[in-house]
N, C-alpha and C positions, 0 to 999 in steps of 0.2 A: 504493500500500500504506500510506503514511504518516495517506493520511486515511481510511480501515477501520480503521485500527489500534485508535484509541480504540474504532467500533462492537464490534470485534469482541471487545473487552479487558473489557466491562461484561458479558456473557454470560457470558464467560467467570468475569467475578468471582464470578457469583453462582450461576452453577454450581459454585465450589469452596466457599462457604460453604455451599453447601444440602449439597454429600457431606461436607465436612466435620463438621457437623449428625449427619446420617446415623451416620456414622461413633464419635458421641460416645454417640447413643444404644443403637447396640447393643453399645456399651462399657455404657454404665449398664442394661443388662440382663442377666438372668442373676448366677448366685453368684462372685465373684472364685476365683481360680484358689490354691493353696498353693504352697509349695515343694517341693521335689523329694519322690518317692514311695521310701518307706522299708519293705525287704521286715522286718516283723515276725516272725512266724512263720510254719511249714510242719507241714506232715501229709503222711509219714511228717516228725520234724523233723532238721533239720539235723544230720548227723552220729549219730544214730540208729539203731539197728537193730531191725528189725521181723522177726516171728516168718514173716510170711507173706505174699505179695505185696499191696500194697493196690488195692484198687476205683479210689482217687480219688486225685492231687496236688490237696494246698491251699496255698492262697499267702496269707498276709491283710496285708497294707498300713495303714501311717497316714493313709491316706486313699483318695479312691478314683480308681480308674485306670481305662486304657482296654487293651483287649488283642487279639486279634487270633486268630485260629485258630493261627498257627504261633507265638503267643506264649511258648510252652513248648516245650523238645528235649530228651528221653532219652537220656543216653548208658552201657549200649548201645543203639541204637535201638530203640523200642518205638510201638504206635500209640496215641494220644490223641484223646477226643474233642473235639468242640465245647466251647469255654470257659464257664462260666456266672456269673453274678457275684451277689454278695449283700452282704448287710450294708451298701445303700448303695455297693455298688463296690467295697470295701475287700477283701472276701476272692472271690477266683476258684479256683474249683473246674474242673479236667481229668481227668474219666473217664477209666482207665486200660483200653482194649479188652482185651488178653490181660494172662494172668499173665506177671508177670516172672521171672527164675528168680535163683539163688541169686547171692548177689556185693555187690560195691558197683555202686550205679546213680548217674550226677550230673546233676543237675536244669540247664539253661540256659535262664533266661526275659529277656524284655523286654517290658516296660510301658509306657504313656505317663503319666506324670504330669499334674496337672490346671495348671504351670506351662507344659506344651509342651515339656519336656526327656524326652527315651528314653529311661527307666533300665532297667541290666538286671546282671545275676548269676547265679551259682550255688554250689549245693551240694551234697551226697551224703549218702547213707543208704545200708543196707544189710541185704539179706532173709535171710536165715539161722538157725537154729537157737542159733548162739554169738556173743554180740556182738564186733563188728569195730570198732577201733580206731580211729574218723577225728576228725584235729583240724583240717580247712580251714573250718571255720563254715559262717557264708552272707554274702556281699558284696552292697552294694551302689553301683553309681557309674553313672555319666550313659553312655550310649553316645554315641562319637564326638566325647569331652570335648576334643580340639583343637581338630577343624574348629568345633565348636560358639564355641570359643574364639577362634577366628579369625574367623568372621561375627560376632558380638558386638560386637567390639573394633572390627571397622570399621562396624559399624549405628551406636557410641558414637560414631566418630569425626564420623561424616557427620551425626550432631544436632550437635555442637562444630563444624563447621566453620559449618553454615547456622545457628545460634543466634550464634554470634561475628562473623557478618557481619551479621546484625541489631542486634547491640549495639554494635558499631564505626558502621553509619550514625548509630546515636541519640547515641553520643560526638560522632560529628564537628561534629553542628549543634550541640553548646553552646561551640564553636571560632570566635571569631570570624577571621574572614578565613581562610578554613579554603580550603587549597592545592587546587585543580581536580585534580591529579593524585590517582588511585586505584591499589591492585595491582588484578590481576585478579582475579575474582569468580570464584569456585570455587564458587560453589552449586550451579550444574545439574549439575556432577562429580559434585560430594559428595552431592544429592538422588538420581542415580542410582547412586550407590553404596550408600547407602544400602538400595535398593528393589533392588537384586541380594543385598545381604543378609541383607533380610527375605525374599525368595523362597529364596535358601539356607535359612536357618534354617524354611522352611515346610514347603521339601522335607523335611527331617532330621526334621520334627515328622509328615508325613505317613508316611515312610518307605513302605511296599507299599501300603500305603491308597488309594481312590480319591479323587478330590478331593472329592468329593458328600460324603463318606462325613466328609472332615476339616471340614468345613464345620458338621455335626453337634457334633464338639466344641468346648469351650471351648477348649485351647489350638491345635488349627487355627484358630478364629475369631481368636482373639488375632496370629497372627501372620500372616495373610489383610489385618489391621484394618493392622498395621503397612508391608507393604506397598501396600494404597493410601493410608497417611498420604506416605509416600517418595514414590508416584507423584503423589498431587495436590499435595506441595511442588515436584517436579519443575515439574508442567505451571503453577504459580503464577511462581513463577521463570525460567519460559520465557514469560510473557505480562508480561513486569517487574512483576509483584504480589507483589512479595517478602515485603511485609507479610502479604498473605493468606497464604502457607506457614505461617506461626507459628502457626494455628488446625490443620492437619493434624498438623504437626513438637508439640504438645500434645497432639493425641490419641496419637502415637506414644509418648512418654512415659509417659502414663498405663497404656497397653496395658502396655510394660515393667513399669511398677509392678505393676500384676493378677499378675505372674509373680512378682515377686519374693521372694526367702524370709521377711522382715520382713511380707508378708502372713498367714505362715501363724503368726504370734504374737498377729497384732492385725489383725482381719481391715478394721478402718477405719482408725485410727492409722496400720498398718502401710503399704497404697500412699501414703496421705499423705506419711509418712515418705520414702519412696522417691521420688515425684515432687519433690518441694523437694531431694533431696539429688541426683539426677539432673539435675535442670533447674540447678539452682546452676552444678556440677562443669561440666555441657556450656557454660553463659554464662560461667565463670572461665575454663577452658584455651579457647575459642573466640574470647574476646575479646582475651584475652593473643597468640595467633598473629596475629588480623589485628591487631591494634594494632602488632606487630613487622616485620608485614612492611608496613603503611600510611608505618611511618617510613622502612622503605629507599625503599621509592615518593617520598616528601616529602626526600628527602636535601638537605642545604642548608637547610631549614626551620628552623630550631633552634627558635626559639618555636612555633612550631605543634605540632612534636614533643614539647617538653617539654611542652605545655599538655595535648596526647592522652593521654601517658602518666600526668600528674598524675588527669585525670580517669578512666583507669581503674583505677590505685589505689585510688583511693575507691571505685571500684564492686566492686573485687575485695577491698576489707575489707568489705563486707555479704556478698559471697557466698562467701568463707572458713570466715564467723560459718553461716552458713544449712548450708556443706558439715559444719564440724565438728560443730555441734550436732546434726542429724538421725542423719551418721553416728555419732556414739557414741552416742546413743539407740537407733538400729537396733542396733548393735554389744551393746549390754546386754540387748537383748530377745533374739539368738541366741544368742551365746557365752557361756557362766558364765565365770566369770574361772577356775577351773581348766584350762577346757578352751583358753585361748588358746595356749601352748607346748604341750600335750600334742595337737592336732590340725590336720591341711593347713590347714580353712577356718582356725583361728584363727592361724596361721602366718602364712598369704598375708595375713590382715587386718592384723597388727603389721608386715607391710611394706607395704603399704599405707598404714598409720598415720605408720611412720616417713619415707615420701617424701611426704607431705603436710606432716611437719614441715618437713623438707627445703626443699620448696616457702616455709611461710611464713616459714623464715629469709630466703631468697634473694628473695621480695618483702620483705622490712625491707630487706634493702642496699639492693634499688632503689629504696626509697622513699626512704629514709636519702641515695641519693645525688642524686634530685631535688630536695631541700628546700634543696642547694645551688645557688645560683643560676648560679655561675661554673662547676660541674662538670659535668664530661662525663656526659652520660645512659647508663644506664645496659644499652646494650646487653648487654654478655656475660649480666650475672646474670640478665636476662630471658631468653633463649634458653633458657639452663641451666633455668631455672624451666619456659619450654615443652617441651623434654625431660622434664624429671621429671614432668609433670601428664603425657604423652603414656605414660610408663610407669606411671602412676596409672590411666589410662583402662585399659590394659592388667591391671593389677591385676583392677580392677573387672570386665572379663569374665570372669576366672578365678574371682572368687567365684561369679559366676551357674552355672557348672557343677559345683561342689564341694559338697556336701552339710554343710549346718550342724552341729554336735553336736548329738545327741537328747540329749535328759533321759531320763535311762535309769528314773528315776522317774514320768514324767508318764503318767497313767493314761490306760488303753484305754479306748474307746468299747465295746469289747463284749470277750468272755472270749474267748481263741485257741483254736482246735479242740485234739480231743486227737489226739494221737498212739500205735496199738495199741491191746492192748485196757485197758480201766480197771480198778481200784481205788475202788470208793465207799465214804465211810463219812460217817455223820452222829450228830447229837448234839446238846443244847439248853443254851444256860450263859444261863440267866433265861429271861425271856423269848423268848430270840434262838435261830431255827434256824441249826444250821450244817449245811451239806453241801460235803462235799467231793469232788474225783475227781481221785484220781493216774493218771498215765498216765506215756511214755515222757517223761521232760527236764522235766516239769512237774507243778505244785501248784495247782488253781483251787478256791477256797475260796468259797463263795457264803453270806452272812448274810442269813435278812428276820423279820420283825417283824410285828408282828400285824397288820393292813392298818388303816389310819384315815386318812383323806384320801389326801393325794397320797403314795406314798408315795417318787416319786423324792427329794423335800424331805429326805429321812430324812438323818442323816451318819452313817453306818456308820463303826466304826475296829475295826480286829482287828488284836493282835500273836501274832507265833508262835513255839516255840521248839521244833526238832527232836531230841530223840534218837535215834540213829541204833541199827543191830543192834550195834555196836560198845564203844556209851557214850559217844560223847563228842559233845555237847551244841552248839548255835548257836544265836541267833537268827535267824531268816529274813527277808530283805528282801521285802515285800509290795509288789506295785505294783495298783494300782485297776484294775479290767476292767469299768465301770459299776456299778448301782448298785447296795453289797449288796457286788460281786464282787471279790475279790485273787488276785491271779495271782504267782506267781513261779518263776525255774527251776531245778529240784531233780533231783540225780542221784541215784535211790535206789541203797541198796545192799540185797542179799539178806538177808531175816529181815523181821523186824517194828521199823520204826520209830516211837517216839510222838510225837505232837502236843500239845503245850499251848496251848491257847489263850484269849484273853483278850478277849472281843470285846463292841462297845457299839452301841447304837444312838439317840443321842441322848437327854436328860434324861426321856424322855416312859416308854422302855420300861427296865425292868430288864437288864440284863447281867450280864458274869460271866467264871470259867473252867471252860475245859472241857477232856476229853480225849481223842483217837482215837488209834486204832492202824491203821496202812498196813503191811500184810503184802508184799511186792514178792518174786519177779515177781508179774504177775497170773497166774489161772488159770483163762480162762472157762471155766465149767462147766454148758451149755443143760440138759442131758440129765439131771443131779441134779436141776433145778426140776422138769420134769416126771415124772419119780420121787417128789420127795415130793407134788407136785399127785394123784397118783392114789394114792397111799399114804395122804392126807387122805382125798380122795372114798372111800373103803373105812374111815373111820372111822369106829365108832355113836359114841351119845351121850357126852360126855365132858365134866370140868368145865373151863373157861376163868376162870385168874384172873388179873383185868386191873388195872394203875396208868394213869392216866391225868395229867399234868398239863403245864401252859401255863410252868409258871414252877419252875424244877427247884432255885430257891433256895429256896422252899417246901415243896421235896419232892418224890418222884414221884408225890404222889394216892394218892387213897382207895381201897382196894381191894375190887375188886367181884368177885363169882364170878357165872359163867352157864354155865347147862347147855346146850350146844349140839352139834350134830353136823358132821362133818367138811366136807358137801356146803354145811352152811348157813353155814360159818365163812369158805369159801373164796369164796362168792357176793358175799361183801361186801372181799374183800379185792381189792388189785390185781395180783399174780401168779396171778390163780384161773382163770385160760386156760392156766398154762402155760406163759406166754411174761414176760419185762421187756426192758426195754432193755440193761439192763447186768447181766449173771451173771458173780457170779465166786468159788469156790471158796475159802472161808480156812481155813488151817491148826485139823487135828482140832485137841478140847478135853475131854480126860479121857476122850478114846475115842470121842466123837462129832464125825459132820460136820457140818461148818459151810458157808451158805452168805451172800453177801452179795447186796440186787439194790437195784437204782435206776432212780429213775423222774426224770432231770433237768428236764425242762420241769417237773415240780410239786414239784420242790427236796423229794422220798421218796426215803429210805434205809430199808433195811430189814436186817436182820442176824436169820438162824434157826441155828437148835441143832437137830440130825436126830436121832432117834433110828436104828438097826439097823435098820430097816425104813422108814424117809424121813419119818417122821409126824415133826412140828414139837416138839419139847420146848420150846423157849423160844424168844420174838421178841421185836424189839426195834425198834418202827418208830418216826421223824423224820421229822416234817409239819413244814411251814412254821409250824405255831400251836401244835402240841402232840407230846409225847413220848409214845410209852404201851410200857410194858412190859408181857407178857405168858408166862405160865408155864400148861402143857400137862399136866393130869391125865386119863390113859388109865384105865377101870375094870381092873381085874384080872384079871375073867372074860375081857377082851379081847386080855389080853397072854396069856393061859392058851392061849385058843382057836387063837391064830397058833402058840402053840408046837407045839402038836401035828401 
């Protein structure tokens, strides 16, 4: 066997460097992975109460996720269909089969995040006629945040131990007369410990899934990659190619960085960030162990000993400097310094923070007491140091399960669904359309500008200030919903609330303020549009006199009269079928009805004045380019003729 050994050791070398290889490129393929998945908002929303049971559960995420048929449960039980997903993954849609009936209903979902952690939550709403009282919100946290905690902490361990025993051999050669006596080699332990906790954490990422199926995503592939990083450091360290592991035990690394939360701030900086502060942290506490226990092995040694631990000193002041600096870099790109005492992650980080202080006092003594020539080395305080980096590594699993602070500010990729039925209103301050649509718990306020190039480049800024039916006044916190779009969440109260608003579109377009009014509740009303749609088509000829203009600091425009008939007025309009997307009923005005409609994909508000008989007295429509107002003269003969 002695002399196969070598033939059979070179195959083997370069069969681990080719899967190694392997194994780096389908790491460099494909989008890195974020941090954990954060439930945004909901349709019916959280805590809610809707008039009438809905069609669909919507869910929309800061990013997008993976989901599953039974990723959603009704309680009381209800049937659901098949999930569908959009926006890029971010919002998943669940058809609701039957009506639900009156009550509180509470939503329980689970997601997989595009890190390979299972996050999951719920919340409540409620169907009824009279809103219902609920203050549980909506949650979100990691499912199975122990065990998850537990395989972590030992997947860190088992890179510390097999990095620490490669850095203990590269210490020992710069030892002259360096003692024949070794401890024993915990690698193939540690590599297979390792590679059971990448298959734990595979299983927990796969959960019901089939394996074909986790293979498909990134965070199955991510942790699929980590365990055969564990398995081919195993089978390197089982053919004494210990060196070769360091090429797999790297991909593994890397894979962790793809997951980590400092990716989802800086999607290159960030695994950067994480592989240096990773790989440092596992070569400090890895080296520190075997260096400690190499010296009970050398007992009697004293110079040898003292010269080991001289030399890892200096190797654990470069990777102190490499642990702290990344870490408080990562640490400023997740945490705002408000949020570090007022939240878990930023809790668990300042203890973290504070035992790596901890740590580099108790490396100073021991350094402090090497530099003595005559003094005893400095066993205890190194232990003590190996302990506290042992509950540093433990730390360090605990953040990877904890959810960073959002910036409650940082703008959406796209506007959140609404909730019940809307409230449209729009209106032009310069240049600039506004359309708005109130619904349940929410305000989306959408700005655009006359189209010229690209017009994403535009910087849109709108502030707002509510008054309520009551009188008394705010400002409202706006947060960006893409481009154009502000979102924020707004509990109306009953009457009519105004809006002022002040809104810009970079130096190019004129801006301004402007005003709406939000009547709450809503009150969809299909049945009046098609009442006045056929009270029109029964109109003869009548004069229409129109303002028209682009830029409302200017003025409404020049006013034009045209003679036109009911059938020909409606031909050109876009409720002349009958139908809009959003009807809704606003409070009479001097005796007539009012109605409002909206047309969201082409950012049309429209606002009509009815006369007693449905024919349009007055409109008020809001294009993306232009405002036109318009006022309705009926002949006499024609009011005469209805009368009788």
């Amino acid at each position: 066997m002695t002399v196969l050994a070598p033939t059979l050791r070179r195959p083997a070398a370069a069969l681990l460097t080719l899967a190694s290889l392997v194994l780096a490129l389908v790491l460099s393929t494909g989008a890195p992975a974020s941090a954990h998945a954060t439930l945004l908002f909901t349709s019916p929303a959280a805590d809610a109460t809707v008039a009438d049971s809905p069609a669909t559960l919507v869910l929309v995420f800061d990013q997008p996720v993976g989901v599953s048929g039974s990723a959603v449960r009704l309680e009381p039980a209800a049937g659901l269909g098949r999930p569908t997903r959009s926006q890029g993954g971010r919002t998943v849609t669940f058809p609701v089969r039957a009506k639900l009936a009156e009550g509180v209903h509470t939503v329980e979902w689970q997601v997989t995040a595009e890190d390979g952690d299972v996050m999951t939550g719920s919340y409540r709403f409620a169907i009824g006629p009279r809103t219902v009282a609920l203050a549980s919100g909506q949650s979100t946290t990691a499912k199975d945040p122990v065990p998850t905690t537990i395989l972590r902490w030992l997947l860190f361990t088992a890179l510390t131990v097999l990095l620490g025993e490669a850095a203990l051999n590269r210490l020992a050669t710069r030892i002259p007369d360096t003692p024949s006596r070794r401890a024993r080699s915990w690698a193939l332990p540690a590599a297979l410990v390792g590679c059971a906790a990448a298959l734990g954490l595979t299983a927990l990422v796969i959960g019901d899934s089939s394996l074909r199926s986790a293979v498909d995503t990134r965070p199955g592939m991510l942790s699929l990659i980590e365990v055969a990083g564990f398995a081919l450091a195993a089978v390197a360290v089982a053919e004494r190619r210990r060196v070769w592991a360091l090429v797999p035990l790297a991909v593994v690394v890397i894979a962790e960085a793809l997951r980590a939360h400092p990716q989802a701030e800086q999607a290159v900086a960030g695994p950067v960030l994480t592989f240096a502060h990773l790989a440092a942290a596992a070569l400090w506490v890895g080296a520190l162990v075997q260096v400690l226990r190499t010296v009970v092995a050398w007992r009697g040694e004293r110079a040898a000993c003292r010269a080991l631990m001289l030399a890892y000193a200096q190797l654990a002041a470069w990777l102190f400097a490499a642990v702290v600096t990344s870490g408080v870099i990562a640490a400023l790109l997740l945490v705002p310094l408000d949020d570090l005492a007022t939240t878990t992650y930023g809790q668990v980080l300042l203890a973290k923070t504070g035992a790596v202080a901890l740590v580099a006092a108790l490396a100073y003594t021991a350094r402090v007491r090497l530099r003595r020539p005559t003094g005893a080395l400095p066993h205890r305080p190194a232990r003590i140091e190996a302990s506290v980096l042992a509950v540093v590594l433990a730390l360090s699993a605990t953040l990877t399960v904890l959810r960073a602070p959002a910036d409650a500010n940082r703008p959406l990729s796209f506007a959140p669904p609404t909730t019940g039925p809307v409230v449209p209103a729009g209106t032009r301050a310069g240049e600039i359309g506004i359309s708005a649509r109130a619904s349940t718990g929410q305000l989306v306020i959408e700005l655009t500008a006359p189209q010229a190039g690209d017009a994403s480049k535009l910087s849109y800024g709108l502030t707002a200030t509510l008054a309520d039916p009551r009188g008394s006044k705010r400002r409202l916190g706006l947060r960006g919903c893409g481009t154009g779009c502000f979102y924020t969440p707004l509990t109306w109260r009953k009457g009519t609330s105004n809006l002022t608003l002040t809104a810009s579109a970079g130096e190019e377009w004129a801006g301004g303020r402007a005003g709406l009014a939000i009547t709450w509740p809503s009150r969809p009303d299909a049945a009046l549009l098609r009442e006045t749609v056929a009270a029109m088509k029964m109109a003869p000829r009548f004069t229409l006199h129109e303002l028209v203009t682009s830029n409302t600091a200017l003025g409404l425009g020049d006013l034009k009269q045209l003679p036109i008939t009911g059938r020909e007025f409606l031909a050109a309009e876009p409720y002349g079928s009958g139908t809009a997307p959003v009807t809704t009923r606003l409070p009479d005005e001097n005796g007539h009805r009012r109605l409002a409609l909206a047309y969201p994909a082409e950012h049309t508000q429209l606002d009509l004045t009815l006369d007693e008989r449905g024919r349009i007295l007055h409109e008020t429509l809001t294009a993306p380019n232009h405002l036109v107002t318009r006022t309705f003269v009926y002949p006499e003969t024609d009011e005469d003729d209805h009368g009788h």
